[in-house]
C-alpha positions in Angstrom: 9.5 0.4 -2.3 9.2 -3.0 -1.6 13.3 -4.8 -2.5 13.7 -8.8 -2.2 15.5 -7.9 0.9 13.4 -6.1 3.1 9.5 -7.4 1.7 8.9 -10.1 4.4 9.7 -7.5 6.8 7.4 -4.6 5.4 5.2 -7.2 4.7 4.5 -8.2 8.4 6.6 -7.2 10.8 6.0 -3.4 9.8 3.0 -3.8 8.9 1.3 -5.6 12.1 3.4 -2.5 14.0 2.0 -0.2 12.1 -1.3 -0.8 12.0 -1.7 -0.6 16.0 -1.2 3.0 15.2 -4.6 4.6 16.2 -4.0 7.2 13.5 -3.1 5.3 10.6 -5.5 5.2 8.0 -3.6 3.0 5.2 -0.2 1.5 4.6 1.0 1.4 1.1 3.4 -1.3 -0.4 5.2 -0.2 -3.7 6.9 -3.1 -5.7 10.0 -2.5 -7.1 10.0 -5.7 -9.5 6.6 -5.3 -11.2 3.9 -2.2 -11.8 1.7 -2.8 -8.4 1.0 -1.0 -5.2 -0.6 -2.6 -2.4 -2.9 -0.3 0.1 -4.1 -1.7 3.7 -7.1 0.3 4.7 -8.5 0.6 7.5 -12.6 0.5 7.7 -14.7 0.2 10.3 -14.2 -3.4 11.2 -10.3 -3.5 10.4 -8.5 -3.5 7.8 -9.1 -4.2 3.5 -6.2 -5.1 1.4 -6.2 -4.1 -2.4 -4.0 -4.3 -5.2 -3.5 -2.3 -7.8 -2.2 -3.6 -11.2 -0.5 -2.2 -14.8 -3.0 0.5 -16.2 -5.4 1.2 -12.8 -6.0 4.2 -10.6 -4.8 4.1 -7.2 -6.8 5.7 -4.7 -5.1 7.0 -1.9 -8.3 7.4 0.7 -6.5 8.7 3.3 -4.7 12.1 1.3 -8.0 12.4 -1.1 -5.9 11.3 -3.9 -5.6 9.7 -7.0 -2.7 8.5 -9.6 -2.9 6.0 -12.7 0.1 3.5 -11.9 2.1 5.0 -14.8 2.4 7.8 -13.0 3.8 6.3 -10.0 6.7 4.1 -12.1 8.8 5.9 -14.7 
């Protein structure tokens, strides 16, 4: 979960660390404030960010899963 105190951090520090991880297919940013869930991909050329709002279906490539953000936040 993403908290006012640590986002900048798991914004970019973590994330830049992370994703010079060979075997890291995506990195997933829950917000605590609001109903959205980021996902950096990787793809053949990089990396894709998307964000998933109220009332959508998160894909989770990497685990071959799906959930509708309502069932992600109580």
């Amino acid at each position: 979960m993403l908290s006012p105190s640590t986002e900048a951090k798991d914004r970019f520090e973590k994330r830049v660390m992370y994703q010079r991880l060979p075997s890291l297919q995506e990195y997933v940013l829950v917000a605590q404030e609001k109903m959205q869930i980021e996902i950096y991909r990787r793809v053949e050329n990089g990396w894709v960010h998307i964000t998933y709002d109220e009332h959508e279906q998160v894909e989770f490539v990497s685990i071959k899963a799906s959930l509708a953000l309502n069932e992600i936040y109580p």
